[in-house]
Each structure stands twice: as structure tokens, then as C-alpha cells.
C-alpha positions, 0 to 999 in steps of 0.5 A: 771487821767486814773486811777480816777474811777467815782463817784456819778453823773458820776456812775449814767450816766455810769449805763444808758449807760450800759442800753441803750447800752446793749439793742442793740445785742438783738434787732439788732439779732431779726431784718431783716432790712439791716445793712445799713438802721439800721445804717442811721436811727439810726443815723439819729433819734438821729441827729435829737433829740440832733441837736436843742441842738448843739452851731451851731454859736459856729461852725459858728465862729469857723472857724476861731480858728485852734483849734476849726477846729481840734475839728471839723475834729476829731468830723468827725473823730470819726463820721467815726469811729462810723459809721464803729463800727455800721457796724462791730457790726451789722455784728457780731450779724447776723453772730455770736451769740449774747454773742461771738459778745458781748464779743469780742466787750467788749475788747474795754477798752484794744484797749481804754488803749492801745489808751491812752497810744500811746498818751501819758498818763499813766495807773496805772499797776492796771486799766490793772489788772481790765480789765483783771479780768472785760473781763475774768468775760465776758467769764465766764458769756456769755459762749463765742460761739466758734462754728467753721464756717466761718460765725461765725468767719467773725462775730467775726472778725467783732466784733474784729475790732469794739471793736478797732474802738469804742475805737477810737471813745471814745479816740477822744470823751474825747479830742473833749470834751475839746472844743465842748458841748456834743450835737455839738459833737454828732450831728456831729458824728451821721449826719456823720454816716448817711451820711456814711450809706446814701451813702453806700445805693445808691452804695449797692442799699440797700432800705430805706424804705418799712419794716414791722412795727415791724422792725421801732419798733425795729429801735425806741428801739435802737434809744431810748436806744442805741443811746441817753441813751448810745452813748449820755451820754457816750459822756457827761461823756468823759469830765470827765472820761478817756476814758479807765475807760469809755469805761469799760460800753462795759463789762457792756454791755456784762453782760447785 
């Protein structure tokens, strides 16, 4: 039902989602680490703290089921869409201001309705009257920067673009969710991010090492708060919750 809101526990889970997401525009504006090594080592951080939990002979044996082989391309999948979300995300807070970044990626839940209902589902008339009043509420509380540069509409382009591929993720999470625990899904999506950002420093010669202290200060903020209290859970709630209602924490996000 794309149109149940969440309620007691689900609440709950969705609220430190909006915490922990709502952390990373500061932080990743305060810090000069490349865009690239950010990425590997987020991922990577939170690979490493949920793999010990992931069904890893469940994957082993699945092989053999068609089905599960679907889960585990999708779960790659949305790994690929996640990873091309943290690069166009980054980009946006270095290039534009942190509210215009933040409140364009918060038209996530359109680009996620929009997703749901080209496979099929039905949205209720109202769920596209509440993002309408939730996104304007965006605009009025971050004072969106409409400075005119080419800098910053690289920015905005970049966080246009990520809105839509996060809303990829979230709608390919809700279906994986169906056959693999959260922590095989999400030990699959984060090692495939940092697989993808692992590659990209070798072809961009963008080190991995060899930062100031602050800079691992920050990378351990947004592996706490961003990935594990954010992008974990919200893959723990998809199993329960639309992804249009579930990716409505990017407006928490921006309010935050």
C-alpha cells in the first residue's frame, strides 16, 4: 500500500534516518577530501560494520534459484545507482550551497512515486498533494540559493540527477527486500560503491590516503550517521514501507 504511512516502530527508524542522513551536506561541505575517496571510504567503513551480519550461505546457495539471481543483480544494481548518487550529492555541496543542494535532492520522493507507479502500483491522488505541500515547505525553510553561476548550476544539475538515482535505489531496495535480509542487501550495494569508487581512483590517480586528521574525523561522522543510522535503516524499513512514503526522509533531510 504506497499510500500506509508508517507507524510506531517504523516512525522511530524513519526519524534516525532523517538524523543520520541529514548530517552529511554539512559535513561533506566542511571537508576537502576528493569526492572519490569520500565515497570509497564511506562505503567501504559501512561494508565492513554490517558484512559480519549478511547470510553470506544464503548467497552461496542462491545461485541456483532464478530468483534469488535477480535479487543479487538488483542489489548490484542498486549498489551502482547508490554510488552514482554519493558522486552527484558530493558534487552538489561543493558546488552549490548546501540548502539548494539539499532541497533539490529532496525531490526524491516525486522521482520514487514517479518510479512506482511506471511499474505498476497505484498512488492515491493525495500522497502526490503531501509531496507537493512537504517539497514547497523545502523551499520556504532552506531559502533555496538561486545564485546564477555556472558553478552553481553544475551543482544543482548534480543534485537533480542524484535525487532521481537515490529514488532508484530506494524503489530497487523495497523489491530486494522481499527475498535478502537487510544486511546481505546492503553489504552488497556498499561493497559495489566502493568497488566503483576504488576504480575511479586508479583511472582519476585521485589518492587514498594521506589526509589531515580532521578530514578521517569527518569520513567517521558520515559513516556513523549517514550510512549506518541513514542508509542502513532506511533499507531495513523498505520491507514494510512504499519506497514513495520512505523516500519522503530526503524532506526530513533538508529540514534538518
Amino acid at each position: 500500500d504506497h499510500a500506509k504511512l508508517p507507524t510506531g516502530r517504523e516512525l522511530g527508524l524513519l526519524s534516525l534516518v532523517i538524523i543520520g542522513i541529514g548530517t552529511s551536506g554539512p559535513v561533506i561541505a566542511l571537508g576537502t577530501m576528493p569526492i572519490v575517496a569520500l565515497i570509497f571510504w564511506r562505503n567501504l567503513g559501512g561494508f565492513l560494520l554490517v558484512a559480519p551480519w549478511a547470510d553470506w550461505r544464503q548467497v552461496r546457495k542462491g545461485f541456483k534459484d532464478l530468483k534469488f539471481r535477480k535479487s543479487l543483480f538488483l542489489a548490484a544494481t542498486a549498489g551502482l545507482a547508490l554510488a552514482l548518487h554519493f558522486l552527484g550529492f558530493f558534487i552538489s555541496m561543493r558546488f552549490t550551497s548546501v540548502a539548494a543542494g539539499t532541497a533539490l535532492t529532496a525531490l526524491q520522493p516525486i522521482f520514487a512515486t514517479l518510479f512506482v507507479k511506471l511499474l505498476g502500483g497505484k498512488v492515491p491522488g493525495r500522497v502526490w498533494i503531501a509531496m507537493f505541500i512537504a517539497f514547497t515547505g523545502v523551499l520556504l525553510i532552506t531559502g533555496v540559493d538561486l545564485q546564477i553561476s555556472t558553478r552553481a548550476f553544475v551543482g544543482d544539475l548534480a543534485a537533480l540527477l542524484c535525487a532521481a538515482l537515490s529514488a532508484a535505489y530506494v524503489t530497487i531496495g523495497a523489491n530486494v527486500r522481499e527475498t535478502l535480509s537487510t544486511a546481505t542487501y546492503t553489504s552488497i550495494v556498499y561493497f559495489v560503491c566502493t568497488l566503483f569508487a576504488f576504480i575511479a581512483s586508479i583511472i582519476y590517480k585521485i589518492p587514498l590516503i594521506g589526509y589531515a586528521r580532521i578530514e578521517w574525523f569527518y569520513l567517521f561522522v558520515l559513516i556513523v550517521g549517514a550510512q549506518i543510522l541513514g542508509h542502513t535503516i532506511l533499507s531495513f524499513t523498505l520491507r514494510s514501507v512504499s519506497p514513495a512514503i520512505a523516500s519522503i526522509v530526503e524532506i526530513g533531510r533538508a529540514h534538518v
